[in-house]
N, C-alpha and C positions, 0 to 999 in steps of 0.2 A: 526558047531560052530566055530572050527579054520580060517575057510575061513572069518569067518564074523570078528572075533576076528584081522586076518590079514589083513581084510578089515578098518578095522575103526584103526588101527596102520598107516598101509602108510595116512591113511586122516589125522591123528591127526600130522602125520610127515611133508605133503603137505602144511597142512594149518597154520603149526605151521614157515615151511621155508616161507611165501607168507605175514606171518604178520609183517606186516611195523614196523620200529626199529625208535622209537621217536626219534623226533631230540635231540639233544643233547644240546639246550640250556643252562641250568644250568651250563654243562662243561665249555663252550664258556665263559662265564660273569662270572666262578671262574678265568680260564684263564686271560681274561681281566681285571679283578682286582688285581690278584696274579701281574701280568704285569704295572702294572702302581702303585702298591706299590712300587715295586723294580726300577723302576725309579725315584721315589718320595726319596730313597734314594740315587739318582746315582749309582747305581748297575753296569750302562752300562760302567764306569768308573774304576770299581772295578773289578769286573768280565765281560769282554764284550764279552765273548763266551756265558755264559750262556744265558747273558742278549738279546745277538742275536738269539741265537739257539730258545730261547722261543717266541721274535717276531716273527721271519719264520714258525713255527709252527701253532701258534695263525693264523696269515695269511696262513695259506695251509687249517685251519680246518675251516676258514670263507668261501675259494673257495669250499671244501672238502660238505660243508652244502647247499650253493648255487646248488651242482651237485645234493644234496640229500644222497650225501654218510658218510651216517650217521654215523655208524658204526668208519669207516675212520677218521670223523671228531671228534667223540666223543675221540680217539688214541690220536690222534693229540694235543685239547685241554686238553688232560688229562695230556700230556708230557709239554706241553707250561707252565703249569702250575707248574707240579713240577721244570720244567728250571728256572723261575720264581722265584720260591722260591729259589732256591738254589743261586742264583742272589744276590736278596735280603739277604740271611743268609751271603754272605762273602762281600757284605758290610757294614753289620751291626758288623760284627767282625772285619772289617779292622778298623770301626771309633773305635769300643771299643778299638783296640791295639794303637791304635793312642793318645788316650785319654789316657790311661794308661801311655801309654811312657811319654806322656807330664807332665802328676801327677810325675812320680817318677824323672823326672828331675826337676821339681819345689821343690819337698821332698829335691832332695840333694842339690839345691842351699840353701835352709833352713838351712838345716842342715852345709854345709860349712859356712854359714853368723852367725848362733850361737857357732860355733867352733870358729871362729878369735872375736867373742865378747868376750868368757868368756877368751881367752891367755890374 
């Protein structure tokens, strides 16, 4: 009964190393959209390490899928994408600071221009 028990364990391990690892589609096209968000903000601008790091990525897991190296490519898109994001979050922070700054200087021109009205 162990021999059979040890028998159908390495099959179940054989056949379980043998079964094909789906492509990673889904990865790819969150990748490619996370990716063209953060350009859609000028990211590449902002942050141009990220915003590179996650193009070369995106393109290694597009060749990485082309070899069939699923696994690989699915890594790859998964990293492209959070570069991607992170991209995109410090130029959407850089315009908030920017925008901001420009509020509290327009505030204190306000505020200087109703100061010499009321003297």
């Amino acid at each position: 009964m162990s021999r059979t028990l040890v028998g159908l364990a390495v099959a179940a391990v054989f056949a379980a190393g043998c079964a094909s690892v789906p492509e990673p589609k889904g990865e790819l096209a969150n990748a490619d959209l996370a990716l063209r968000k953060s350009e859609a903000v000028n990211a590449a601008e902002v942050a141009p390490l990220d915003a590179r790091m996650a193009r070369e990525k995106l393109q290694k897991a597009k060749v990485e899928m082309g070899e069939e190296k699923y696994q690989s490519a699915r890594r790859l898109a998964q990293q492209a994408e959070v570069d991607a994001l992170v991209a995109e979050a410090k130029a959407r922070s850089t315009r908030v600071q920017r925008q901001t700054q420009e509020l509290r200087e327009e505030i204190e021109k306000l505020r200087s221009g109703a100061a010499e009205t009321v003297k």
